[in-house]
C-alpha positions in Angstrom: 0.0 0.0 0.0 2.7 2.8 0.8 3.7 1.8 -2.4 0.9 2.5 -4.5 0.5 5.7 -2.4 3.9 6.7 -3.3 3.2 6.2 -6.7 -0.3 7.7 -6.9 1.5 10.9 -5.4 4.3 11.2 -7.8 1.8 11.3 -10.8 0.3 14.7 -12.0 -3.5 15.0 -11.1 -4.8 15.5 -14.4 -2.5 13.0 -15.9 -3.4 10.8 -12.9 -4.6 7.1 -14.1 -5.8 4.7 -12.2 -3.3 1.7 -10.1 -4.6 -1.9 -10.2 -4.3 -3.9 -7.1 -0.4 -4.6 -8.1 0.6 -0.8 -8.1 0.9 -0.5 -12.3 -1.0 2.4 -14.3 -3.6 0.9 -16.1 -5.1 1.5 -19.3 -8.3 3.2 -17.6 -7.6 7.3 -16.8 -9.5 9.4 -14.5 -12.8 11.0 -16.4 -10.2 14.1 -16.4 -7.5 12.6 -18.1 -10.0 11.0 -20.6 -11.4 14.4 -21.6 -8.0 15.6 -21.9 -7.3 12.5 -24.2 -10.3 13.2 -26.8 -9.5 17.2 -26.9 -6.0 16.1 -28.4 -7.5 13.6 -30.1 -9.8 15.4 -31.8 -7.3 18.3 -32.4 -5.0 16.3 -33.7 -7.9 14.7 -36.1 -8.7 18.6 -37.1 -5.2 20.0 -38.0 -4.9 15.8 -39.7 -8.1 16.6 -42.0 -6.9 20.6 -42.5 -3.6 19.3 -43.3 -4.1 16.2 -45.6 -1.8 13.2 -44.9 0.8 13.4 -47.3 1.5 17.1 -45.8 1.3 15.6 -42.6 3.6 13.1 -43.5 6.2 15.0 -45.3 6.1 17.8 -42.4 7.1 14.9 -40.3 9.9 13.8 -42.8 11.4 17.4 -43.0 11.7 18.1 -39.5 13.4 14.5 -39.1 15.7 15.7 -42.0 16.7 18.7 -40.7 17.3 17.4 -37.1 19.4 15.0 -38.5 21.2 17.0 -40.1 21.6 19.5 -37.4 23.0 16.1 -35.3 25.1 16.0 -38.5 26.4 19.5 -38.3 27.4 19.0 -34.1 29.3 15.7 -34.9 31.6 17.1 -37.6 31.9 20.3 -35.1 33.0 17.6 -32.2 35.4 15.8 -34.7 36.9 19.0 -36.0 37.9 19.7 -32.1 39.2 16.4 -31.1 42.0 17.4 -34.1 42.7 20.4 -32.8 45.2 19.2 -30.7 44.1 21.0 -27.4 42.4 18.3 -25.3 44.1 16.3 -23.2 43.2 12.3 -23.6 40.1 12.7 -20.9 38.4 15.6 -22.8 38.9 13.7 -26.0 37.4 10.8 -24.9 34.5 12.4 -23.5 33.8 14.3 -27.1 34.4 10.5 -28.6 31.8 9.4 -26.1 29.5 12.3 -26.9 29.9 11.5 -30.7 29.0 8.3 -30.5 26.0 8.7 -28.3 25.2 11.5 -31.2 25.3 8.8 -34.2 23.4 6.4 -32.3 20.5 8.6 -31.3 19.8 9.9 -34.3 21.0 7.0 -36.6 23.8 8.6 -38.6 27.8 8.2 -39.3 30.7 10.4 -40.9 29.8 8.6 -44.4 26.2 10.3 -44.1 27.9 13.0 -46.7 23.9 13.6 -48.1 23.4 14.9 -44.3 26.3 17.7 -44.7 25.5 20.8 -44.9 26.9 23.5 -47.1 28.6 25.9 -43.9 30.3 24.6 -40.8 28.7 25.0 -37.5 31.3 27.4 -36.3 30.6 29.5 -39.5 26.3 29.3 -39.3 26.8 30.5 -35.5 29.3 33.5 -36.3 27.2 34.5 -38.9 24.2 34.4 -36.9 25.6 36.3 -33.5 28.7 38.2 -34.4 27.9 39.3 -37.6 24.6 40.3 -36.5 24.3 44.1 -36.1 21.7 44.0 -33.2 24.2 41.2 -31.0 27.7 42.8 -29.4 30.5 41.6 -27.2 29.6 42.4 -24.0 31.1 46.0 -23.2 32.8 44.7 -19.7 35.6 46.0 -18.2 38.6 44.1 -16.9 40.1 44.4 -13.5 43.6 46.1 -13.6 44.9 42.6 -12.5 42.9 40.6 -15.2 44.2 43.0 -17.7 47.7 42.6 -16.2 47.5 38.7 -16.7 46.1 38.9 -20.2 48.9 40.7 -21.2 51.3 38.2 -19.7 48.9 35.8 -21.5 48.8 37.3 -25.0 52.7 37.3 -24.9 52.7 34.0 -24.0 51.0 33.2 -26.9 53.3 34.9 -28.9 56.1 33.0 -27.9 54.5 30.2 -28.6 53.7 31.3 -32.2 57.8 32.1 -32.5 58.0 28.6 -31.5 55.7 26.9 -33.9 53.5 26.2 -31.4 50.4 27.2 -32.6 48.2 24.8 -30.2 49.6 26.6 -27.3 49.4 30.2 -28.7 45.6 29.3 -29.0 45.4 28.3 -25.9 46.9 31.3 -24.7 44.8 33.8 -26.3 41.9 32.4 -25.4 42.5 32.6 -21.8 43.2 36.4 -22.3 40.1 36.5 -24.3 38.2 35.1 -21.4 39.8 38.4 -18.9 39.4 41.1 -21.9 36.6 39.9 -23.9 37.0 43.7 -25.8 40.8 43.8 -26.9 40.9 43.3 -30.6 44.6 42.2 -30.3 43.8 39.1 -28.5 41.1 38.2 -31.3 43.4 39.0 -34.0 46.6 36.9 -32.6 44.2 34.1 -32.0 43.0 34.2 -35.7 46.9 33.9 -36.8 47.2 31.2 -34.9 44.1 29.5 -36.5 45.4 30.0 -39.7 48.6 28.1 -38.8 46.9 25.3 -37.6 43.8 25.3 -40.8 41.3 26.0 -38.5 40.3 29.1 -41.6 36.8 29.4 -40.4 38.0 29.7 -36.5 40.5 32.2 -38.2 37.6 34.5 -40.1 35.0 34.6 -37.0 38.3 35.9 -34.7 39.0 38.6 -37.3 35.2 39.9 -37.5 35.5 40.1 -34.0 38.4 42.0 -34.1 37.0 44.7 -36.2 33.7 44.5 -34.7 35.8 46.3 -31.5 38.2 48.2 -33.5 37.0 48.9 -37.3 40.7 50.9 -37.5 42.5 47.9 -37.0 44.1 47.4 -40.4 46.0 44.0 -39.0 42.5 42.2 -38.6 41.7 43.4 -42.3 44.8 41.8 -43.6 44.9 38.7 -41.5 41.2 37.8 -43.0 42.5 38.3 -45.9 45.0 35.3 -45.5 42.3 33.4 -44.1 39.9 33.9 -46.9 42.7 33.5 -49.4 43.2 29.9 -48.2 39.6 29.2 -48.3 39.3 30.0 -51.5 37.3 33.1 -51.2 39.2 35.3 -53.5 36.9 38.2 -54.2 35.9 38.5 -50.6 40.2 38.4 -49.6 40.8 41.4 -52.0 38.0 43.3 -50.7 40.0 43.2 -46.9 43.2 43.4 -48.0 42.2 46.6 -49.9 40.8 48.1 -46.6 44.1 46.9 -45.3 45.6 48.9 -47.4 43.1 52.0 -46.6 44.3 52.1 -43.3 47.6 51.5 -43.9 49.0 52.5 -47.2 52.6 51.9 -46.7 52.4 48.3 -45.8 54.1 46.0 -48.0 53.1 43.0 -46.8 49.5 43.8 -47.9 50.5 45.3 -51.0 52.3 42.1 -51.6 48.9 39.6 -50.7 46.8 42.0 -52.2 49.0 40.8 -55.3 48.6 37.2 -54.8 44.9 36.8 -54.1 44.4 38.7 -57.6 46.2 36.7 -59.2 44.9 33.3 -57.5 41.7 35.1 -58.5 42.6 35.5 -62.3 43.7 31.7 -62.1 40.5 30.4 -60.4 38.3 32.0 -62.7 40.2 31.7 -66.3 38.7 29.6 -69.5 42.9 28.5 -70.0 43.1 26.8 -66.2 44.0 23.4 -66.3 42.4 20.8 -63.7 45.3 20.9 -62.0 44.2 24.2 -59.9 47.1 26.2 -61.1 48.6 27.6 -64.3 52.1 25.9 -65.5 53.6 28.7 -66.3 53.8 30.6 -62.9 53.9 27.9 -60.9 57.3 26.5 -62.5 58.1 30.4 -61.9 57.5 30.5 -58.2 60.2 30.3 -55.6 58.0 28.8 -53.1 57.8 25.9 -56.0 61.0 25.5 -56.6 62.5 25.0 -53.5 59.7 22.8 -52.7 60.8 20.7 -55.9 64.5 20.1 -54.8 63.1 19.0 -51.4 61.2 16.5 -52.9 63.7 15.6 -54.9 66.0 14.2 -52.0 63.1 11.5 -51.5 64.4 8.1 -52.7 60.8 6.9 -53.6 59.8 10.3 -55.2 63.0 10.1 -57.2 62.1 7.0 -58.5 58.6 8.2 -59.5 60.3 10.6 -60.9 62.4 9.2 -63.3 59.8 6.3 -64.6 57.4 9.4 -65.4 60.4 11.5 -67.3 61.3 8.7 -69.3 57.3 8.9 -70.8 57.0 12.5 -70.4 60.4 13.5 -72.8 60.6 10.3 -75.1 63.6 9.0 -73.6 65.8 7.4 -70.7 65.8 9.6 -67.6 68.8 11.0 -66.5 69.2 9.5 -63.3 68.8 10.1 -59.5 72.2 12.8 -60.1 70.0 14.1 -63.4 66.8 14.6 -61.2 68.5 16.7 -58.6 68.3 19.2 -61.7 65.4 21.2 -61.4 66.1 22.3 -65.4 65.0 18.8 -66.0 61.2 19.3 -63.7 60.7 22.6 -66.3 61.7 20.8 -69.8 58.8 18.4 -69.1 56.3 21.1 -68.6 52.4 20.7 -68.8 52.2 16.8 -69.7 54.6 15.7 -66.8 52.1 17.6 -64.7 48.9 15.8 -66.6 51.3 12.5 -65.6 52.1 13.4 -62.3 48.7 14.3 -61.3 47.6 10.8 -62.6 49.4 8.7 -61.1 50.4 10.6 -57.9 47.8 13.3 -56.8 49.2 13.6 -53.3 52.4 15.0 -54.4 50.6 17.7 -56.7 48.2 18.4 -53.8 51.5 18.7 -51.4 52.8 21.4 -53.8 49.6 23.7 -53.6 49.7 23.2 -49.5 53.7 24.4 -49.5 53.2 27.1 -52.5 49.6 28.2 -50.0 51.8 28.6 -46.6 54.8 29.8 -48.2 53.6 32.7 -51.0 51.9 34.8 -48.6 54.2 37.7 -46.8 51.9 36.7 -43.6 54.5 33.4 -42.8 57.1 36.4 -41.0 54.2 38.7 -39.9 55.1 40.2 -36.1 52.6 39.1 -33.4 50.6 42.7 -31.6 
């Protein structure tokens, strides 16, 4: 009996049914709950007949769709943070955890690519909060000893950036973000070191930020620029590095990027553009390619490639591990031993374009604030 009692008492009075004699709800509900029962009923048979069932039905189909794919959306966000190199081995267990509870909820795995969506999360939100007009960073003033330790911070950071560690320098910069939520400096380091790492969308949100709290900082202008750059966002990268410029005419390093990203533009969007993503003629012209080449060419496997795919390429023996070390050789073949090349071995031509992308832009050598 104290039991049911218990039970009866937990149970909402208008939801209340009735106990049998072993303590279980039966299917009988109080005259209350029964009325409640044929109202939704019958509203639900109303808004069913208004409605028609295949409207019903696809109604119910999109909004399984579009959870779905918002489960989608949070999944790849969790993935993209469990490479970002921050989280120690409990924190990236627990996101593993959390990403598997996510698939098996709503029934859905990393190979669901019909489920992707066309912006990351990260981008969706920013465009929704900090791009928004009506939404600001909270206007909140730092203690003098908060402000103090952000500094100590923020040069922290920057260390860690001299040192190639760009996980670090994140870290850094966002715990001064978390003591000065208003100093465009700390954005704006913490978008360089977003870039080093490819986290481009990170990179772009840190920027607007930046210039969201200082529209004169000409540093956030041209670091967007970089960021947009390697996204592939050329029209949008000109139109910062031009305000760059604005606000700082002298600066050569913009001037120089400014360059670059019209060019890449020209590239991108000319009838002559091979498949390869690049035009022949100025990439066997490029420093960044060159030195890249004679890298490469130190390989024993690559040099081997190499020389099967000269032979084909010029009609003829190659020249030999000794020839290869020639970059003359790498220029005399021209566009079919790139045609080969990106045949057989699309990884090398795809490791080019990621050491021409970090090395062409004056940013590399660019002074932290």
């Amino acid at each position: 009996m104290p039991h049911k009692e218990h039970a009866r008492r937990r149970i909402p009075v208008r939801a209340r049914a009735r106990l049998d004699s072993r303590g279980r709800v039966s299917s009988r509900s109080t005259s209350c709950g029964s009325a409640h029962a044929r109202g939704a009923g019958s509203a639900r048979a109303r808004m069913t007949a208004s409605l028609g069932p295949l409207e019903v039905f696809l109604r119910s189909l999109l909004k399984m769709s579009v959870e779905r794919r918002l489960a989608f959306s949070i999944v790849q966000f969790l993935r993209d943070q469990t490479h970002r190199g921050t989280l120690n081995s409990d924190e990236q267990e627990s996101l593993e955890v959390a990403i598997q509870c996510l698939e098996t909820t709503f029934k859905i795995s990393s190979s669901d690519s019909n489920l992707a969506v066309p912006q990351p999360l990260t981008e969706i939100f920013s465009n929704s909060i900090y791009m928004n007009d009506n939404v600001s960073i909270p206007d909140i003033s730092p203690s003098p000893e908060d402000t103090e330790r952000a500094e100590q911070l923020k040069n922290e950071g920057n260390n860690h950036m001299k040192e190639e560690n760009y996980a670090s320098a994140v870290e850094c910069y966002t715990k001064a973000i978390d003591l000065d939520l208003r100093n465009a400096v700390y954005y704006c380091n913490r978008a360089a070191a977003h870039s080093k790492l490819g986290n481009y969308t990170e990179a772009t949100v840190d920027c607007e930020r930046a210039i969201r709290i200082d529209p004169a900082y000409s540093k956030a202008y041209g670091r967007m620029g970089l960021a947009l750059t390697a996204k592939h966002k050329y029209p949008e990268a000109i139109e910062y590095f031009k305000k760059a410029l604005m606000l700082d005419p002298e600066n050569d390093t913009y001037k120089s990027n400014l360059k670059i990203a019209e060019q890449k533009q020209k590239e991108a969007s000319s009838p002559t553009a091979t498949g390869l993503g690049f035009d022949m003629a100025s990439l066997i012209n490029n420093p960044a390619f060159i030195s890249m080449a004679a890298s490469v060419m130190q390989n024993q496997q690559v040099q081997q490639l190499m020389s099967g795919m000269m032979s084909n390429a010029v009609g003829g023996p190659a020249a030999g591990v000794g020839g290869m070390s020639d970059i003359s050789s790498l220029i005399e073949a021209g566009q079919q031993f790139a045609q080969q090349i990106q045949q057989q071995n699309p990884e090398l031509i795809e490791q080019l374009r990621n050491h021409i992308r970090s090395r062409s832009f004056s940013g590399s050598a660019e002074e932290q604030s």
